[in-house]
Every structure is written in structure tokens, then in C-alpha cells.
Short mmCIF file of the C-alpha atoms (twelve columns), coordinates in Angstrom:
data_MODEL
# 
_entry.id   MODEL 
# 
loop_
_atom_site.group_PDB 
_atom_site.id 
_atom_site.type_symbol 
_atom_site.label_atom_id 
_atom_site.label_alt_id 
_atom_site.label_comp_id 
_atom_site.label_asym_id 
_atom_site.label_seq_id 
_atom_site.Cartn_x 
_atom_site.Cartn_y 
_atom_site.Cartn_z 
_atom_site.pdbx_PDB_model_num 
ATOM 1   C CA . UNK A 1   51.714 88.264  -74.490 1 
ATOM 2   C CA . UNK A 2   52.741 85.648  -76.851 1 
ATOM 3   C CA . UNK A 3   54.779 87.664  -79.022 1 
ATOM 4   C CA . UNK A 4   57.461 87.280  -75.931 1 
ATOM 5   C CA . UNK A 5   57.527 83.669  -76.227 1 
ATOM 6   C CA . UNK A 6   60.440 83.562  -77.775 1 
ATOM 7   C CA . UNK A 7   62.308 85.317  -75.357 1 
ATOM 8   C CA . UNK A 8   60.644 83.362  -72.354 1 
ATOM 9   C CA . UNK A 9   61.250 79.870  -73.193 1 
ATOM 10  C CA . UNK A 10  64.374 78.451  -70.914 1 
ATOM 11  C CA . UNK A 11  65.973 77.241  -73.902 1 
ATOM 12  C CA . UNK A 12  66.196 80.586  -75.342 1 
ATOM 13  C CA . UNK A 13  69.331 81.361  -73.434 1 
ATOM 14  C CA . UNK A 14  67.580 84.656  -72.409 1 
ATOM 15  C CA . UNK A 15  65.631 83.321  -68.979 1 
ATOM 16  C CA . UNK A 16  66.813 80.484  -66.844 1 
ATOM 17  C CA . UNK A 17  63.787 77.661  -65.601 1 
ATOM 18  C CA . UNK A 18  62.796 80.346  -63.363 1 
ATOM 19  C CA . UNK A 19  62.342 83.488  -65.519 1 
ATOM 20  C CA . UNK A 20  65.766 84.917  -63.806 1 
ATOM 21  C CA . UNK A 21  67.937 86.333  -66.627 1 
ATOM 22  C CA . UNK A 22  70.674 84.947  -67.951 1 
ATOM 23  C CA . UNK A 23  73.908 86.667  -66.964 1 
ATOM 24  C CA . UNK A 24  76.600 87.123  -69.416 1 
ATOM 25  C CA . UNK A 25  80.248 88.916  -69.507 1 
ATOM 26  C CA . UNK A 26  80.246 92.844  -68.929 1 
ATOM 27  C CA . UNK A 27  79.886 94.538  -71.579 1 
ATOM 28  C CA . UNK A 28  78.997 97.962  -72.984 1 
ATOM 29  C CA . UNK A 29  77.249 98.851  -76.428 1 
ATOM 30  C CA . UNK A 30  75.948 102.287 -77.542 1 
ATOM 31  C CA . UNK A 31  76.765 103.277 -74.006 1 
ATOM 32  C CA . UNK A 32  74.744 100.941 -72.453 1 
ATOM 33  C CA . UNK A 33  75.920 98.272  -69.552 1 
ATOM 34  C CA . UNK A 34  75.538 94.831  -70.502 1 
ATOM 35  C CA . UNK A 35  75.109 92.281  -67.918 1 
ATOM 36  C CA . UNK A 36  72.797 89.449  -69.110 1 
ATOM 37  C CA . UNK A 37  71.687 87.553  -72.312 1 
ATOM 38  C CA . UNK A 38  68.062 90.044  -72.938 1 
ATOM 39  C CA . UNK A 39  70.210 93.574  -73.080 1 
ATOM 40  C CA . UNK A 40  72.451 91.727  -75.146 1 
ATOM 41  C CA . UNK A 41  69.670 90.420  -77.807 1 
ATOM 42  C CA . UNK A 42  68.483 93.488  -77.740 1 
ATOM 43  C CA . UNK A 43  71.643 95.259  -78.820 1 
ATOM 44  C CA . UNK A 44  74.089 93.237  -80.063 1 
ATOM 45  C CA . UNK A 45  73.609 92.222  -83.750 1 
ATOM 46  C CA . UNK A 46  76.158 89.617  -83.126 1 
ATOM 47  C CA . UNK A 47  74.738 87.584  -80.235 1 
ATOM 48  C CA . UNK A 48  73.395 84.255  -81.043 1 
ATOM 49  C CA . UNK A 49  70.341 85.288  -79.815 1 
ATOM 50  C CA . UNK A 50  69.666 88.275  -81.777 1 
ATOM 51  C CA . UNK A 51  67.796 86.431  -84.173 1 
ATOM 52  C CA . UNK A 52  65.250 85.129  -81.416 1 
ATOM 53  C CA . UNK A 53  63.465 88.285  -82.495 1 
ATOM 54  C CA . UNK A 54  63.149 88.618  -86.408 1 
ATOM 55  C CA . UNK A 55  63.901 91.796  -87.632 1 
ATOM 56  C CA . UNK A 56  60.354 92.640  -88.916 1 
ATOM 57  C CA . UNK A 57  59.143 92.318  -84.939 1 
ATOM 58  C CA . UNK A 58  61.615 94.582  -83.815 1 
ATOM 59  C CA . UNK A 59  60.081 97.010  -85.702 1 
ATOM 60  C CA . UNK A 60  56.681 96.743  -84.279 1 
ATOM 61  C CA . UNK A 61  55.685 99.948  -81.724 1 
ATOM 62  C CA . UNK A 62  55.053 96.349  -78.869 1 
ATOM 63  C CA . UNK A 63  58.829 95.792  -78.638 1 
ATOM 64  C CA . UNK A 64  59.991 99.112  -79.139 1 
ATOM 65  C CA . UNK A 65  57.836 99.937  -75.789 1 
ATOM 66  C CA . UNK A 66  59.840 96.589  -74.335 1 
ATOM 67  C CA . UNK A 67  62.816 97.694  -75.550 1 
ATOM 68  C CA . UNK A 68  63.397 101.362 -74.417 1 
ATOM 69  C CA . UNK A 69  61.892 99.987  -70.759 1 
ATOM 70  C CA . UNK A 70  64.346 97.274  -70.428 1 
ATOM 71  C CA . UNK A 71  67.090 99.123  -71.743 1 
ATOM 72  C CA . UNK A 72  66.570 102.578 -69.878 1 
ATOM 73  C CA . UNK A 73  69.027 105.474 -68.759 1 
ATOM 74  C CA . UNK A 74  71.922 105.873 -67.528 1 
ATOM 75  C CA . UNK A 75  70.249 105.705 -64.094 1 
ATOM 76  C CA . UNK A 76  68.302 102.858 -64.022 1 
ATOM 77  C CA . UNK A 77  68.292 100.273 -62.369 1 
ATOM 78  C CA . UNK A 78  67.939 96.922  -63.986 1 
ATOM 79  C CA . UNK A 79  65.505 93.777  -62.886 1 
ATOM 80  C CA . UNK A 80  67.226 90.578  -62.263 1 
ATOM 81  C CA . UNK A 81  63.939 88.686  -63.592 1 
ATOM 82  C CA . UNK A 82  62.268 89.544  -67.268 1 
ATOM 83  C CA . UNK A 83  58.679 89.475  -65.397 1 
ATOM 84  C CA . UNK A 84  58.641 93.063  -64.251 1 
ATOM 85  C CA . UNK A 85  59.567 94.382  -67.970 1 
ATOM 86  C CA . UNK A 86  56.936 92.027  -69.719 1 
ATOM 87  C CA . UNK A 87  54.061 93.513  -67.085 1 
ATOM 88  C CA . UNK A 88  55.188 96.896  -67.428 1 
ATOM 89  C CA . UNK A 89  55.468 96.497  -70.999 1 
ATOM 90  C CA . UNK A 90  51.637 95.389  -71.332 1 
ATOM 91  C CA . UNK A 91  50.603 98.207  -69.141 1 
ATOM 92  C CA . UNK A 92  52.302 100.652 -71.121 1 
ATOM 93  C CA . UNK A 93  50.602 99.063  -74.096 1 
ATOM 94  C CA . UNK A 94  47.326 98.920  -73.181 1 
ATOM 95  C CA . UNK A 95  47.351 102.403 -72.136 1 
ATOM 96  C CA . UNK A 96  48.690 103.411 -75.792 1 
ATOM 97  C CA . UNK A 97  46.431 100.632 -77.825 1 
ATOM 98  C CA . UNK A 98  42.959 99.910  -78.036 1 
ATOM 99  C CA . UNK A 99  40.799 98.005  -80.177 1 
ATOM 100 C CA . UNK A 100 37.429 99.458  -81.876 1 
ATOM 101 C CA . UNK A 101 34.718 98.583  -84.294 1 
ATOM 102 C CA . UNK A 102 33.701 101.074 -87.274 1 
ATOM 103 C CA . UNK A 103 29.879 100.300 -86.355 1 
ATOM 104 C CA . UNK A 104 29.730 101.134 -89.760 1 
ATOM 105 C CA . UNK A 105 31.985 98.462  -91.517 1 
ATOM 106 C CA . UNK A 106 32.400 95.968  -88.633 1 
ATOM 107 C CA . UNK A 107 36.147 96.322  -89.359 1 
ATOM 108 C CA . UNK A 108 38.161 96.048  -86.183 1 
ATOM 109 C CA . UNK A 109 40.907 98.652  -86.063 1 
ATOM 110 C CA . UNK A 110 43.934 99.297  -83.808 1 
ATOM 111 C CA . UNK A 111 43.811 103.086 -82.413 1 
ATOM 112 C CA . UNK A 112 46.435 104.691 -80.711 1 
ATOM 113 C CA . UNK A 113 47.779 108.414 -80.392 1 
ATOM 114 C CA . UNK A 114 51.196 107.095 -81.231 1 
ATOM 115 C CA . UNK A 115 52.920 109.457 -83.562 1 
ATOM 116 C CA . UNK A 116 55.119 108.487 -86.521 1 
ATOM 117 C CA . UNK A 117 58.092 111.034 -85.887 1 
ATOM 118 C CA . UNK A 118 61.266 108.301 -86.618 1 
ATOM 119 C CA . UNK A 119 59.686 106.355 -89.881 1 
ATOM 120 C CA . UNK A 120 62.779 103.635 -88.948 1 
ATOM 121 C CA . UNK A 121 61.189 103.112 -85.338 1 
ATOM 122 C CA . UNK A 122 57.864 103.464 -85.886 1 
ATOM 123 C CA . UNK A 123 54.861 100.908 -85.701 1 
ATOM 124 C CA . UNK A 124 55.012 99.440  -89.051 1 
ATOM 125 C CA . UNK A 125 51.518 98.484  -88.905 1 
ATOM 126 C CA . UNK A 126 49.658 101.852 -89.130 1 
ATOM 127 C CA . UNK A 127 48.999 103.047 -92.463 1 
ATOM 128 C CA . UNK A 128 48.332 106.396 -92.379 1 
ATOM 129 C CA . UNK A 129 50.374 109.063 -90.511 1 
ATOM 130 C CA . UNK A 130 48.669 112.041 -88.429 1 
ATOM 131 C CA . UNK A 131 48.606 115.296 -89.217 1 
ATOM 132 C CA . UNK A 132 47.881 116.739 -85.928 1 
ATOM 133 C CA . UNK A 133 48.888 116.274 -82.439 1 
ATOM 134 C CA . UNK A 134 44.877 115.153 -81.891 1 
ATOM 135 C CA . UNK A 135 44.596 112.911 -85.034 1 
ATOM 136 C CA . UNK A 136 44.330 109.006 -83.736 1 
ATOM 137 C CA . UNK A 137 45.992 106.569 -86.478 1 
ATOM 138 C CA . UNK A 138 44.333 103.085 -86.840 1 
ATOM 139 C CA . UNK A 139 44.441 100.461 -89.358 1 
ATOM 140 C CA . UNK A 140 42.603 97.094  -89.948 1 
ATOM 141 C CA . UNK A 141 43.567 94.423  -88.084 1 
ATOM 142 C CA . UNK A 142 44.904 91.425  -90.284 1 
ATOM 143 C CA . UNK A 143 44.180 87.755  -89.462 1 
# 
């Protein structure tokens, strides 16, 4: 999943050599606990690694999914490694995301039964919404 890379890379500040996250000062934000360098990114507009992530990514439905697992309840119980959120993550997605060719147009779409119910969290990529509960959403997949 190379749209992680940034995050995986020991010199992001995120993962140490090992893929053990990086443990920073406590912290809470939006009533979350922060312990280490990803919740932080993920949260905290001012961390220096914020930007690891550009803004138009975050928007995509791929870190989203990463993003609510990593983060999520009050109850849970966080991973001392990012490994376990990254294969979660790409179960999750693969579940949610296929690929399929119009055998008509040999256009490759993405197809999911994601809906588009927060327009400022939703998968940028689509470009139509549903109407129904049953209606798939798919759009061309650009090179």
C-alpha cells in the first residue's frame, strides 16, 4: 500500500527502524489520547508531521478507513506497531473496493457501496452520488 509510504519510512518520525511507533508527550485532542507521533499526524494540524500527508490524501475514503481504525473509541485499545492498522486497513478496503471493466468501454472503474453522506469526508474520487441505499458509485480510474 504505497500510499502509506510516507508514514512508514523511519525518517518520517512516525515509525522507528522497526515499524514500532514513535512515542511522544501525552496529550489529548478532540477527546482523543495522544501517545505517539501517528495519532498526533493524524490530529494535530500543528505537528511537524502533519504535512507527511497532503491535505488532498486525507480526503481520500483509503485514509479515512486508516484513520477512524487507528484513532478508535474511547475503548480501544491502541497497537504499539503501525503494522496491524495498515493490514486491517487493506482488509477493510478491499472488502469496500473493487475494480471492474465496462465490457462495453474497456474503462476500468472503482465500485464500492460507499455512500456520500458527509461531502467534507467523503471519497473525493467518485463522481456521482447514489440515490439509493443499492446504487454502487464508480468512476474511471485515472493514470
Amino acid at each position: 500500500m504505497s500510499f502509506f509510504n510516507p508514514l512508514t519510512k523511519p525518517d518520517s518520525g512516525i515509525v522507528s527502524s522497526n515499524d514500532w511507533l514513535v512515542k511522544c508527550p501525552y496529550d489529548e485532542i478532540d477527546g482523543f489520547t495522544i501517545t505517539d507521533e501517528l495519532r498526533k499526524m493524524l490530529l494535530d494540524e500543528d505537528s511537524s508531521n502533519y504535512k507527511l500527508i497532503p491535505k488532498s490524501d486525507r480526503n481520500e475514503f483509503i485514509f479515512c478507513l486508516f484513520q477512524a481504525i487507528c484513532l478508535g473509541g474511547q475503548w480501544c485499545q491502541y497497537e504499539d506497531s503501525i503494522k496491524p492498522y495498515l493490514d486491517i486497513t487493506k482488509l477493510i478496503y478491499k472488502d469496500l473496493v473493487s475494480v471492474q471493466k465496462d465490457p462495453a468501454t474497456k474503462a476500468i472503474f472503482y465500485v464500492t457501496a460507499h455512500q456520500n453522506s458527509n461531502p467534507e469526508r467523503s471519497w473525493r474520487a467518485y463522481s456521482s452520488t447514489p440515490t439509493g441505499p443499492d446504487e454502487k458509485m464508480s468512476r474511471p480510474v485515472e493514470d
